[in-house]
C-alpha positions as CSV (number, residue, x, y, z in Angstrom):
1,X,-59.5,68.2,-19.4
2,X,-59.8,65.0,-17.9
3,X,-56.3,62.9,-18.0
4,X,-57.9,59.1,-18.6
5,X,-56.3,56.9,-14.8
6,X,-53.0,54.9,-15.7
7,X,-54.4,51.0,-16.7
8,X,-53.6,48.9,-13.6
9,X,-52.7,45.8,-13.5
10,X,-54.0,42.5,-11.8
11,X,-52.1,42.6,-9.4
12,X,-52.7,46.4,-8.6
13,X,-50.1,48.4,-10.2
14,X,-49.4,50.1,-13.2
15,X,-47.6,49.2,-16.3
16,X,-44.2,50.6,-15.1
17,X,-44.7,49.2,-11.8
18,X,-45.3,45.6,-13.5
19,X,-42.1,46.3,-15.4
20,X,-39.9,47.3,-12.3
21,X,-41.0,44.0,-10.4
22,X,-39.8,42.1,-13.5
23,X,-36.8,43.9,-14.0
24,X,-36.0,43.4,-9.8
25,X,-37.5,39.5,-9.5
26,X,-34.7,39.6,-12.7
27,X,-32.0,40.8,-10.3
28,X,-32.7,38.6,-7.2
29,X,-32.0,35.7,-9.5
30,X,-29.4,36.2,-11.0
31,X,-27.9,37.3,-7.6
32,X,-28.9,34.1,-5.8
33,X,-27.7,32.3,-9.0
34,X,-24.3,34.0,-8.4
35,X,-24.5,33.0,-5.0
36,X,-24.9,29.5,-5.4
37,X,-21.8,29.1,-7.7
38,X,-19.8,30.6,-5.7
39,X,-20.7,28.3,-3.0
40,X,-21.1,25.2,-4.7
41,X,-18.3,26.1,-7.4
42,X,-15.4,24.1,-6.0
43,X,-17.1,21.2,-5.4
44,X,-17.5,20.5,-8.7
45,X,-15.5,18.1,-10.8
46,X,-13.0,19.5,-12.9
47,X,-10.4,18.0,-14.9
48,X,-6.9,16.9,-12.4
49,X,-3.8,16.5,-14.6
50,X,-1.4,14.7,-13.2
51,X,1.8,13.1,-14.2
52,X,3.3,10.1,-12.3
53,X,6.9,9.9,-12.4
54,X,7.7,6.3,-12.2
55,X,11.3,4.6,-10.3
56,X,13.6,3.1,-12.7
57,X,13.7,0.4,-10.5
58,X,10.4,-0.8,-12.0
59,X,11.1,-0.3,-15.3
60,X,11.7,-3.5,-18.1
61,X,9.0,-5.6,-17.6
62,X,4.8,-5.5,-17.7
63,X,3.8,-2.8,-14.7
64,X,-0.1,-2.5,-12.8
65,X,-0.5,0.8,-12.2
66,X,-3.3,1.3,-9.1
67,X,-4.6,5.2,-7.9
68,X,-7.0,5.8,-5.7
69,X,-8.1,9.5,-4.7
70,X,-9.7,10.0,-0.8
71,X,-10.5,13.7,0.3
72,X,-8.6,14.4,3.6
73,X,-10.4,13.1,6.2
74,X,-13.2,11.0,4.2
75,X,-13.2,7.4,5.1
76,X,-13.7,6.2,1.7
77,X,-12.0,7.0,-1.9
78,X,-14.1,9.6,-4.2
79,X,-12.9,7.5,-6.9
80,X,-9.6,5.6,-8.8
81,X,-8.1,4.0,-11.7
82,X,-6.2,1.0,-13.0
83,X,-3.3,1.3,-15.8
84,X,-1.3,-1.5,-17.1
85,X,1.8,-0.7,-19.1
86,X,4.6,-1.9,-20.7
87,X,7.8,-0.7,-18.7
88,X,9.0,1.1,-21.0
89,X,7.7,4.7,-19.9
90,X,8.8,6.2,-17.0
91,X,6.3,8.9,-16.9
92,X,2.5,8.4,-16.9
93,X,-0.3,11.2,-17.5
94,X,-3.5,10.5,-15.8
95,X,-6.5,13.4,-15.8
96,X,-8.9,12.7,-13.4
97,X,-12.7,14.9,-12.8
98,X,-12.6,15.5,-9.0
99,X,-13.2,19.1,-7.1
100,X,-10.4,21.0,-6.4
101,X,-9.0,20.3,-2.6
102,X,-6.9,18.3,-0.8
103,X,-6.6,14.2,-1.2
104,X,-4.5,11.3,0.1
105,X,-3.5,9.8,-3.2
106,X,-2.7,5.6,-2.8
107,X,-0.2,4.5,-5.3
108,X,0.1,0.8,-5.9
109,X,3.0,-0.2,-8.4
110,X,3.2,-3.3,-9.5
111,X,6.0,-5.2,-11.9
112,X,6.7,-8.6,-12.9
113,X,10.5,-9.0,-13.5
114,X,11.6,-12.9,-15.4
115,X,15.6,-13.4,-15.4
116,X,16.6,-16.2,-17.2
117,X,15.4,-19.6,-15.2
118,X,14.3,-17.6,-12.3
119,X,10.7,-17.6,-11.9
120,X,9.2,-14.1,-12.4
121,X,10.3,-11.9,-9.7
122,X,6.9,-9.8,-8.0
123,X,7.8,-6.5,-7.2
124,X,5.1,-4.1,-5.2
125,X,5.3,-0.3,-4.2
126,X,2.7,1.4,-2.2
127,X,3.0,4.8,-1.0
128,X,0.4,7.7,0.1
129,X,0.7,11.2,-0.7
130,X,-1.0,14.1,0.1
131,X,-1.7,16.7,-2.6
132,X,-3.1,20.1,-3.4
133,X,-5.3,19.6,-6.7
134,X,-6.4,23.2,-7.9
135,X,-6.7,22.2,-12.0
136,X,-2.5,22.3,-12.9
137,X,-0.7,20.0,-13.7
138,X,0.4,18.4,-10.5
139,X,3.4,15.8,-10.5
140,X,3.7,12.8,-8.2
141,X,6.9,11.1,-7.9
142,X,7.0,7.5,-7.0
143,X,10.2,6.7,-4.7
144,X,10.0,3.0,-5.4
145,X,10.3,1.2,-2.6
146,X,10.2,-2.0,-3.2
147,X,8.9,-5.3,-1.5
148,X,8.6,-9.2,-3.1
């Protein structure tokens, strides 16, 4: 007896062949969708914590807290922030979305400090630091060097 042919397909294959494409476009995919977040996956934003540990030099009065992140060698900041505060902490958590790598961080610490007829005294501390953010908890620690 006569076997009836296998049905083809528009594309000129059979059934099982139309299934095996599927199953293989399927693979390349997910494989180049693999690839890409590998590639692209530390350049996206993920949440920084940091915790800035503040001179006791600046602590008593109102404080301006100024951060600004720059990936080394960028000429311009990815982004920053702006705290004020009370004085009375000495430790401040910040949690930034930036990409894991390395960044100058620019501090800017700012107090106000009034002693009896004295007008208020302006103190200001800037400093750079260079840091490793990988998603922990990353400390800074603000010397306090002070100008008026």
């Amino acid at each position: 007896m006569n076997e009836p042919a296998p049905r083809r397909r528009w594309f000129g294959g059979t059934e099982d062949g139309a299934r095996h494409r599927k199953k293989g476009a399927l693979l390349i995919l997910a494989v180049g969708f693999a690839l890409v977040l590998t590639t692209l996956g530390p350049d996206l934003p993920k949440d920084q914590p940091l915790n800035f540990r503040l001179p006791a030099a600046h602590s008593g009065g109102p404080l301006r807290l100024q951060v600004s992140f720059t990936r080394v060698g960028a000429a311009r900041a990815l982004q920053g922030f702006t705290l004020e505060l009370d004085g009375s902490t000495r430790s401040v958590r910040h949690q930034p979305r930036l990409p894991d790598g390395d960044y100058l961080v620019t501090i800017e610490l700012t107090s106000t400090h009034s002693s009896g007829r004295e007008p208020p005294a302006k103190m200001e501390t800037t400093e750079v630091r260079r840091v490793t953010l990988a998603g922990q908890e990353t400390t800074i620690l603000i010397e306090g060097e002070q100008s008026e």
